[in-house]
Phi, psi and omega in degrees: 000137190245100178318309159345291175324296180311348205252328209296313177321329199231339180294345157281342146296351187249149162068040152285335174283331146333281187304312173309322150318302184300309207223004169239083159207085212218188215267160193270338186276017148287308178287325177213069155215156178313151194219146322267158206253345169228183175298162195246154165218123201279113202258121184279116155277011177266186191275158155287143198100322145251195199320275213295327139330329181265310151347289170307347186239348171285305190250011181275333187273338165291316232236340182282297187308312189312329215253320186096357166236151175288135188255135160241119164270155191225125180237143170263081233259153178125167175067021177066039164111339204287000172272334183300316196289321175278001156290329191285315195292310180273007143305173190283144172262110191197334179123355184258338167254098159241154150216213184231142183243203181188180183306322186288295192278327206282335201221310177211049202286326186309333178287327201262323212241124178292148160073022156309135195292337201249181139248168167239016159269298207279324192285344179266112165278138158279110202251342177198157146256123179257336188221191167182143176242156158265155180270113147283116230246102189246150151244199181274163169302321201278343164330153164246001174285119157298340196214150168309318181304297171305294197297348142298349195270304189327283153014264166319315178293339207214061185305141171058040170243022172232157181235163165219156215253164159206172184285018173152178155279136152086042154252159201279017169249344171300309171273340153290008189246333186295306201299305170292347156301350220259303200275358185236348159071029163200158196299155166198150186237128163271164190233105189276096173277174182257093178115185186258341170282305168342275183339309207285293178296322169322303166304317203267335183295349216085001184307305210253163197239284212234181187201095177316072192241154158319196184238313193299342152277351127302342190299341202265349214249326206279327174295300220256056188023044147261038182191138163220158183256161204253333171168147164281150206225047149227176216266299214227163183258145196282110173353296195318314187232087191273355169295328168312164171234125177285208201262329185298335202268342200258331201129340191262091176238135196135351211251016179294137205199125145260191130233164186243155171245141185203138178230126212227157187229182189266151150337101204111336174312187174269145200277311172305334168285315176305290163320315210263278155300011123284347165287305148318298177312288166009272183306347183265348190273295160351326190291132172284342187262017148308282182313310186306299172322282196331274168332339175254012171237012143119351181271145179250102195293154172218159169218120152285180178249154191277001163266358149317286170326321175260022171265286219298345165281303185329316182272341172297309184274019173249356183278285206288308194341290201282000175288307192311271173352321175286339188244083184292357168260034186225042186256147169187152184296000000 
């Protein structure tokens, strides 16, 4: 499944005056001069280790040749990402500072966290959404449930003794844990941890029984039986795991979860440096043995346009807002 699809029809109608704002308003000593004349430095807001680190470090040395300068990823970690965003966002928008996001800090922390520093409408110019993965509904091996259907059943016998771990608030494994409580009709407390590795270690020790996490920063824990998945939080079954069932083929419908990948500038570059590192991005998407990575860690590579990208927040925080709003235990200061 390609997300992408749904957006193309419309998107060019939506956030022009957004894109204008953004990215063709930019500082004049940016504009005229060759870009770029030094390293670029590329910000992961997440921990080493997940997806979007191992993204951000996949595509940096591809996206550096293309360009003629070094990209260094740097990663900046908290707030469920929101710390990684307010650093790119409060850089000079000149092209030196870019990063890579996800649904969450790029689209709809403001619902869940008070007091944010950014907007992610106003303060981000967008330059692609490149990939997307599905959320795997992982326990431990040792889980005695086989199926989804038995780990709801389990559940169900013992409301508000199973947890499900995720990489902070307001992350797409957060809300994919909401979304299956929402669609399977049972309690669970979540537990936010910082990152996937946390989470993770979480999961295998037993704090937490299941855990909504991507596939790409799993594969080796999953290869080698200590996690097994129970079912994708999709529509259609994920290449990676063609043995899987999704949670509609397990019984469980709503509970449908991608996750997106998107690399983005502060507000204000210049449209041509925003061009110019969406061209890049391309050529490192190109590689076959980029796309080969990607794909064998669960991402389905894409390249969007950036006003596909800034449609897709838009429908992301009109979709989730009100969810989020309805579910007041996932609000935090």
């Amino acid at each position: 499944m390609n997300p992408l699809a749904t957006w193309r029809s419309t998107a060019a109608v939506v956030l022009g005056t957004l894109l204008i704002a953004g990215m063709a308003i930019g500082p004049a000593a940016a504009q005229g001069q060759a870009w770029p004349t030094k390293p670029i430095r590329l910000v992961a807001p997440f921990p080493p280790g997940s997806s979007i680190d191992l993204i951000a470090r996949l595509l940096a040395q591809p996206m550096a040749d293309a360009l003629g300068q070094p990209i260094v990823v740097e990663n900046k970690v908290g707030a469920g990402g929101n710390v990684g965003v307010d650093s790119v966002v409060k850089s000079p928008p000149d092209g030196y500072t870019i990063g890579i996001g996800a649904r969450g800090p790029l689209a709809i922390n403001p619902f869940l966290v008070d007091g944010m520093s950014y907007d992610p409408v106003k303060d981000v110019a967008p330059i692609a959404v490149f990939g997307s993965s599905a959320i795997v509904l992982w326990v431990r091996a040792e889980n005695p449930a086989k199926t989804l259907q038995e780990f709801v059943a389990q559940a169900k016998a013992q409301p508000g003794k199973f947890n499900y771990a995720s990489d902070g608030i307001g992350t797409t494994n957060h809300l994919g844990g909401e979304a299956l409580k929402s669609a399977a009709k049972i309690d669970l407390v979540h537990v936010p941890y910082k990152g996937t590795a946390e989470a993770m270690t979480a999961l295998l020790q037993g704090d937490v029984q299941i855990f909504p996490g991507g596939l790409p920063p799993l594969v080796g824990l999953y290869k080698a039986g200590k996690i097994r998945p129970l079912a994708t939080a999709m529509t259609t079954r994920e290449p990676q795991l063609p043995d899987v069932p999704t949670t509609g083929e397990a019984g469980i419908v709503g509970a449908e979860m991608y996750a997106w990948f998107a690399m983005f500038a502060p507000a204000g570059t210049p449209a041509e440096i925003i061009a110019k590192i969406r061209a890049a991005l391309k050529s490192a998407l190109d590689k076959p043995e980029v796309r080969d990575t990607l794909v064998s860690r669960g991402i389905t590579p894409q390249l969007s346009t950036p006003q596909e990208m800034a449609k897709l927040v838009l429908d992301e925080r009109a979709k989730w807002g009100p969810v989020i709003q309805a579910t007041k235990a996932m609000k935090t200061n």
